[in-house]
C-alpha atoms as an extended CHARMM CRD file, in Angstrom:
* protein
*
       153  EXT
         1         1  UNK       CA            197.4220000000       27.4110000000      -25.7400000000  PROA      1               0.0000000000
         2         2  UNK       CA            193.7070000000       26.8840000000      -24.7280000000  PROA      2               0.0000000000
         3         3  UNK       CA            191.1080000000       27.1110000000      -28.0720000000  PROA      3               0.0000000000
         4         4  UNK       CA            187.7700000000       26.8910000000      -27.3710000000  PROA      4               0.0000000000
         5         5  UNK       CA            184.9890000000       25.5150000000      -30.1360000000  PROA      5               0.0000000000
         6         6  UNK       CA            181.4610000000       26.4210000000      -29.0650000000  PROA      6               0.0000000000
         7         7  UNK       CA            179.4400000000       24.1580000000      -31.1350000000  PROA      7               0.0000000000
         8         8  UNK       CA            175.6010000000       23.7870000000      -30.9570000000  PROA      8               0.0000000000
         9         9  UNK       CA            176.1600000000       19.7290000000      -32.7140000000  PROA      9               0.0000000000
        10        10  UNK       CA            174.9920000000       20.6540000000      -36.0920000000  PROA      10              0.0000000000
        11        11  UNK       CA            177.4960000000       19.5900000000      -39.0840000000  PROA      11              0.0000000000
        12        12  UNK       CA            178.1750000000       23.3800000000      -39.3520000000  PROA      12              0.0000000000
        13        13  UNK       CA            179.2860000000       23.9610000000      -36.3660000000  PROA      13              0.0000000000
        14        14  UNK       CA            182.0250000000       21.2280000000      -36.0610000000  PROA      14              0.0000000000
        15        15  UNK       CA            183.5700000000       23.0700000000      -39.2750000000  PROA      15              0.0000000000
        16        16  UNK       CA            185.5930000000       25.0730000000      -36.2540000000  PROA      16              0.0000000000
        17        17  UNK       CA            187.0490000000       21.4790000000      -35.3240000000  PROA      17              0.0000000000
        18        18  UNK       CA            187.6010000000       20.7950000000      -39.0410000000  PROA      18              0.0000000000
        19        19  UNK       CA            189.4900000000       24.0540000000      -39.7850000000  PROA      19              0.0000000000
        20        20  UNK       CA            191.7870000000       23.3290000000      -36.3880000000  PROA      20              0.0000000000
        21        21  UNK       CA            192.5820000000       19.8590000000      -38.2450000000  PROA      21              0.0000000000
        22        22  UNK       CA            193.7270000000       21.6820000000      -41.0930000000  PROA      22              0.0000000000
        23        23  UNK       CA            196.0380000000       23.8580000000      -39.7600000000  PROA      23              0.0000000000
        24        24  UNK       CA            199.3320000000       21.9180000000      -38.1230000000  PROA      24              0.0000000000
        25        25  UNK       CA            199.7030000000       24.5520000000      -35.1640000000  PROA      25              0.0000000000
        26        26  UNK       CA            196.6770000000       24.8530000000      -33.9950000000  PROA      26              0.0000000000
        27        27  UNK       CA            196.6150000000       20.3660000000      -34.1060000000  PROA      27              0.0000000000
        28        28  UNK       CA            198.6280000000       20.5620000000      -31.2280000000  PROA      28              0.0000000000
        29        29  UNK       CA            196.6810000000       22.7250000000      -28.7050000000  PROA      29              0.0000000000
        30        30  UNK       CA            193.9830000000       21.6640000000      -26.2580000000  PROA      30              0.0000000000
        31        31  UNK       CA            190.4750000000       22.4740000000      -27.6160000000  PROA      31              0.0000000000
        32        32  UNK       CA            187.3770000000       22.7550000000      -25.6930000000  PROA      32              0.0000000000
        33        33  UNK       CA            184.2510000000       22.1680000000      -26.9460000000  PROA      33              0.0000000000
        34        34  UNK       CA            181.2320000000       23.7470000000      -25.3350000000  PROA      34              0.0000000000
        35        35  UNK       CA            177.6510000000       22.9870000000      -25.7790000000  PROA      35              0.0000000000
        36        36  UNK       CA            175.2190000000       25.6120000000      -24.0340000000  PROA      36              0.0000000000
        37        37  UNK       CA            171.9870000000       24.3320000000      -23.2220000000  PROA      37              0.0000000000
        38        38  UNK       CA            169.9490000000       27.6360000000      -24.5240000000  PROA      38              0.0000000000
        39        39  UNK       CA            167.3290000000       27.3870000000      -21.3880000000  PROA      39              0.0000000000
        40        40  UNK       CA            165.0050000000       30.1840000000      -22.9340000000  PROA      40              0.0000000000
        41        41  UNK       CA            163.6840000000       27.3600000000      -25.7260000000  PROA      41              0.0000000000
        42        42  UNK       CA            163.1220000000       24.6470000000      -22.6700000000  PROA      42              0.0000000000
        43        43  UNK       CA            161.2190000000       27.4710000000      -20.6770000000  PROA      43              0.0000000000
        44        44  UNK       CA            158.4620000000       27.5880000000      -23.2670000000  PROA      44              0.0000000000
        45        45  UNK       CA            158.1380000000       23.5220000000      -23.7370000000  PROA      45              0.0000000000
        46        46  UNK       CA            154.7820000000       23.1890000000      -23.1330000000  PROA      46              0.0000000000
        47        47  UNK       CA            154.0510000000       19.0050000000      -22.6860000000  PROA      47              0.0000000000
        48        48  UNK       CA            156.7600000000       18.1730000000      -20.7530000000  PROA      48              0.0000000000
        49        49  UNK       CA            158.4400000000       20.2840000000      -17.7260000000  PROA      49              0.0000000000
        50        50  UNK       CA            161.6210000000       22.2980000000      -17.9050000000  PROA      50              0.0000000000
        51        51  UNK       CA            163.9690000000       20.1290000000      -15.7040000000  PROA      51              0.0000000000
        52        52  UNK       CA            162.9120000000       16.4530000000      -17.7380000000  PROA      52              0.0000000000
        53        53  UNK       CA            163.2150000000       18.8320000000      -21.1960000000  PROA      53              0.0000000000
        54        54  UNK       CA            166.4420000000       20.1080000000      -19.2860000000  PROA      54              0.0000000000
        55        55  UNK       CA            167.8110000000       16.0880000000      -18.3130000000  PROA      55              0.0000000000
        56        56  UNK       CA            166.7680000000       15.0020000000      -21.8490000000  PROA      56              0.0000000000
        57        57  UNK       CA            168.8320000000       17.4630000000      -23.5880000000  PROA      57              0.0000000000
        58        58  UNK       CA            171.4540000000       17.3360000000      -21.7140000000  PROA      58              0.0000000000
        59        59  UNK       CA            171.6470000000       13.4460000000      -22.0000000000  PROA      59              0.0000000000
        60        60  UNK       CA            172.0810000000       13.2830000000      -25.8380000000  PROA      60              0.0000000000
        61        61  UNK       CA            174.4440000000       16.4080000000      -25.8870000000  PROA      61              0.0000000000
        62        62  UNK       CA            176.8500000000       14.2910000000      -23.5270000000  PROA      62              0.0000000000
        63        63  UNK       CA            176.0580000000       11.2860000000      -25.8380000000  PROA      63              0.0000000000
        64        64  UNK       CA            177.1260000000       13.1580000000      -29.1340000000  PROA      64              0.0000000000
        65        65  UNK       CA            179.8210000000       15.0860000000      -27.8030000000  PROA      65              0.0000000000
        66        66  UNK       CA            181.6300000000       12.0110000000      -26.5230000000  PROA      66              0.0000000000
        67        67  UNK       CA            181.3880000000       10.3770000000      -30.0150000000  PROA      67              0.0000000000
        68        68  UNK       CA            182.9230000000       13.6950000000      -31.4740000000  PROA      68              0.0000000000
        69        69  UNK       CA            185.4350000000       13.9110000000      -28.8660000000  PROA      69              0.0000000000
        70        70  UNK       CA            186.3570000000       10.2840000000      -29.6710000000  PROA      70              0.0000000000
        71        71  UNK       CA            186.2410000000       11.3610000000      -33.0270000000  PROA      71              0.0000000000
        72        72  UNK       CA            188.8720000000       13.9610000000      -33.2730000000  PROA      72              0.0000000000
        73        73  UNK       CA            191.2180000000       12.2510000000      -30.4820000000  PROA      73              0.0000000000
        74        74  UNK       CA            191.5180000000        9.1860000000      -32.8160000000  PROA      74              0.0000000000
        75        75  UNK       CA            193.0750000000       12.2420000000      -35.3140000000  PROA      75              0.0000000000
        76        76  UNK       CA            195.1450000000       13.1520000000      -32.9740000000  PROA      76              0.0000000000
        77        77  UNK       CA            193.6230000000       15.8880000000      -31.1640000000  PROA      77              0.0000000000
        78        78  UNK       CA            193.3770000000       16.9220000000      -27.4840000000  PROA      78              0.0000000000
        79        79  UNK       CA            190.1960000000       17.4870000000      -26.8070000000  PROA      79              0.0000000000
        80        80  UNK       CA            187.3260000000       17.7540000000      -24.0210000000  PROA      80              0.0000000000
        81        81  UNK       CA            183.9310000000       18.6900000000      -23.7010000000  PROA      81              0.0000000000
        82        82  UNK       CA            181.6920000000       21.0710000000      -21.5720000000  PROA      82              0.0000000000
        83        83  UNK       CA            178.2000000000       21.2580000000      -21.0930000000  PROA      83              0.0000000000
        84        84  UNK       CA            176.7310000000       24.3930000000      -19.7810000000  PROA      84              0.0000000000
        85        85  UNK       CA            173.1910000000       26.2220000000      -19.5300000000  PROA      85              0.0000000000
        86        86  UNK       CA            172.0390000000       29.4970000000      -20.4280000000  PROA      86              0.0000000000
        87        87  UNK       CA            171.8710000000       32.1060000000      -22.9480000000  PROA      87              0.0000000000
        88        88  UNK       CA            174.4730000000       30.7610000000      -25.5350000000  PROA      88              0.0000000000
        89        89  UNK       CA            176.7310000000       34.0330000000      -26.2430000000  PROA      89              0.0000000000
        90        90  UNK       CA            177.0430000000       34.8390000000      -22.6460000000  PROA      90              0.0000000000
        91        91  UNK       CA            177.7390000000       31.0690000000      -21.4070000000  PROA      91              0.0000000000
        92        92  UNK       CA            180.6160000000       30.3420000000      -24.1280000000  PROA      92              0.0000000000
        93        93  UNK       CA            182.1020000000       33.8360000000      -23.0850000000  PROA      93              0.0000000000
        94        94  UNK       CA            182.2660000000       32.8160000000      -19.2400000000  PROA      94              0.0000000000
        95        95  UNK       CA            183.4120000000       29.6940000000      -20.2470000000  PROA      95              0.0000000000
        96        96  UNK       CA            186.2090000000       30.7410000000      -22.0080000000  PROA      96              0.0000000000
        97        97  UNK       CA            187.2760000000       33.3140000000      -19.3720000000  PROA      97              0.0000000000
        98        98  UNK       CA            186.6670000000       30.7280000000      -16.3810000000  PROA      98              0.0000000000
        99        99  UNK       CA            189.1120000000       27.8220000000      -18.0340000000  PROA      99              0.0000000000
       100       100  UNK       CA            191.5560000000       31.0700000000      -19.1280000000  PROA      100             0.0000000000
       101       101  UNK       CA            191.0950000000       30.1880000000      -22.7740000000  PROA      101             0.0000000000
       102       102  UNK       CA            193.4180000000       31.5840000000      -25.0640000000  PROA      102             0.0000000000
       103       103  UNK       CA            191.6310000000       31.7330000000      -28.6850000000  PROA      103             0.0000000000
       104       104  UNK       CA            188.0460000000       31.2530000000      -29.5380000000  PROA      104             0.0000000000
       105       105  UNK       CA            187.2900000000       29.5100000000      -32.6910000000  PROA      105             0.0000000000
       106       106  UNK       CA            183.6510000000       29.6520000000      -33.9130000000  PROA      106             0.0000000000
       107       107  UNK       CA            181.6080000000       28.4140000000      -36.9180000000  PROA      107             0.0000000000
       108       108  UNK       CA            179.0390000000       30.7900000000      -38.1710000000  PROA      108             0.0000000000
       109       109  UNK       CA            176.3730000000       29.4060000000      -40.2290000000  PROA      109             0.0000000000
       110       110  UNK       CA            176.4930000000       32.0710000000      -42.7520000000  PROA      110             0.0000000000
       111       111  UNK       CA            172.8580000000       33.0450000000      -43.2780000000  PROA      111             0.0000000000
       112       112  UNK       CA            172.8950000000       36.2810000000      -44.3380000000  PROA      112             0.0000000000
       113       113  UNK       CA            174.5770000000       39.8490000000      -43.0150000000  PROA      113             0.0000000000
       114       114  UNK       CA            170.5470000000       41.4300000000      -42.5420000000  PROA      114             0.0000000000
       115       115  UNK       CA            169.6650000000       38.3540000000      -40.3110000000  PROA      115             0.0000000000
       116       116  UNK       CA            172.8490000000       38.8320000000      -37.8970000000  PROA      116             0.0000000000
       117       117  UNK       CA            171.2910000000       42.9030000000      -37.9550000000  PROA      117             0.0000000000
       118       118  UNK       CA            167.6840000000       42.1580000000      -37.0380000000  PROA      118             0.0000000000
       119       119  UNK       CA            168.2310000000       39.1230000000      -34.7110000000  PROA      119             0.0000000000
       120       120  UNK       CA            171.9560000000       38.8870000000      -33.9010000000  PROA      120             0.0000000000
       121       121  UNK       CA            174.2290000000       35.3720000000      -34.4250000000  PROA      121             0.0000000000
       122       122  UNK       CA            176.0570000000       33.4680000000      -31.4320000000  PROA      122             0.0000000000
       123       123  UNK       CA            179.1960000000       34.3560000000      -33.5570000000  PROA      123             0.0000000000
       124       124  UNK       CA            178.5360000000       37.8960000000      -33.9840000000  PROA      124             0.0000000000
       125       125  UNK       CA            177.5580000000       38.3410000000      -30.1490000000  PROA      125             0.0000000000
       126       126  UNK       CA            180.1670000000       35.9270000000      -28.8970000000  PROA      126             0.0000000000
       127       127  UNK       CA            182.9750000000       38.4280000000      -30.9430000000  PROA      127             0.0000000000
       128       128  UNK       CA            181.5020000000       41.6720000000      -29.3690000000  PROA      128             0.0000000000
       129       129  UNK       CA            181.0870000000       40.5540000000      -26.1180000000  PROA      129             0.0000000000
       130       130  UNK       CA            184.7650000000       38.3040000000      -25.2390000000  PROA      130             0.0000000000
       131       131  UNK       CA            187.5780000000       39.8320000000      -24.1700000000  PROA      131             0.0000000000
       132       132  UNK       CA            189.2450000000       37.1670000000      -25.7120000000  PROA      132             0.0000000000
       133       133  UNK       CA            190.2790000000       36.9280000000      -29.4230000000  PROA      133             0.0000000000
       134       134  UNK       CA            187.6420000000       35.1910000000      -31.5220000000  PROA      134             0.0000000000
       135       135  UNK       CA            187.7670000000       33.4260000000      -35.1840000000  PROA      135             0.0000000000
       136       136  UNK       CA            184.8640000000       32.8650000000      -36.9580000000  PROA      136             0.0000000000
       137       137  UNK       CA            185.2020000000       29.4590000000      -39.6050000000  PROA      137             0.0000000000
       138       138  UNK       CA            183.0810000000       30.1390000000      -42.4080000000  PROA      138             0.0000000000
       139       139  UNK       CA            180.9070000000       26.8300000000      -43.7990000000  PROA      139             0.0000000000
       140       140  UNK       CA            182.6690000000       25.5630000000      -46.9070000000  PROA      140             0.0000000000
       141       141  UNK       CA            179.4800000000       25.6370000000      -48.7860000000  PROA      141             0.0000000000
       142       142  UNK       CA            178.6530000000       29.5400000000      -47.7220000000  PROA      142             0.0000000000
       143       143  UNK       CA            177.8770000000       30.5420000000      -51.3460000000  PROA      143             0.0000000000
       144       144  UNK       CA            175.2290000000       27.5090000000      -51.4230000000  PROA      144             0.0000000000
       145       145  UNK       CA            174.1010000000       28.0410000000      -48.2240000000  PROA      145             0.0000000000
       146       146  UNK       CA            173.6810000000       31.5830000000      -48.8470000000  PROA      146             0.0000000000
       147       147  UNK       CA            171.7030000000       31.0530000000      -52.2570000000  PROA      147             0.0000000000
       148       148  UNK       CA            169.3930000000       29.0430000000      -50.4580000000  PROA      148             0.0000000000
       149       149  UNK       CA            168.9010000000       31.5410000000      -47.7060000000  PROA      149             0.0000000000
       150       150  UNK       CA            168.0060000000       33.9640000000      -49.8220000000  PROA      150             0.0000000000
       151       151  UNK       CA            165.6890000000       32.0020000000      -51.9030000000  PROA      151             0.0000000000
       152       152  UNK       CA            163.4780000000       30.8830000000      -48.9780000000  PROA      152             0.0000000000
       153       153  UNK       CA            163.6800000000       34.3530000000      -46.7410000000  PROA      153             0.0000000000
């Protein structure tokens, strides 16, 4: 079995690769992790142009993706990376359909149900728009992170 982990490098995110650690099965599988440039932020940089933004990005997402992939294979994992560009939801579902992934396990940052309904996750738009079957990982400190949400909204 294929899993793919879309991850956008933030501690949060990598909770998807956390929860597969946890769970003996899903140790042994071959997980994907995909980082999608989101070209619609480099579009409006304004000082320097799209393609160096573009190469600069891309750059230190190899860099820290190769550390996490080191990462989790010293644990034991079998894991790879893939870079892609584009609007996030619509690059990690043709990713996972393109490499015939099997599962789709996703962290969702939990900030808040009227958020996702005004402005839409990755999570929420990656599970209505695969064909594939999608988990979302919850942060462990949702509550927290919630709390905080609300407190600053």
């Amino acid at each position: 079995m294929k899993i793919l982990v879309p991850t956008d490098l933030s501690e949060v995110s990598l909770e998807a690769v956390e929860f597969i650690m946890q769970n003996e099965q899903l140790r042994k599988e071959d997980i994907i992790l995909v980082y999608v440039v989101d070209i619609r932020g480099i579009l409006s940089a304004i000082y320097t142009s799209a393609a160096e933004l573009q190469g600069i990005v891309q750059r230190e997402a190899e860099k820290r993706l190769r550390d996490i992939e080191k990462k989790f294979k010293e644990q034991g994992l079998h894991i790879k990376h893939i870079i892609r560009l584009g609007e996030p939801s619509d690059e990690i579902v043709k990713t996972a359909i393109e490499k015939k992934i099997d599962h789709i396990i996703i962290s969702s940052h939990g900030k808040g149900i009227l958020k996702e309904m005004f402005v839409g996750s990755v999570a929420v738009k990656v599970t209505r728009k695969s064909p594939i079957p999608v988990t979302i990982a919850k942060p462990k400190d949702v509550k927290k992170r919630l709390n905080q949400y609300w407190k600053n909204a």
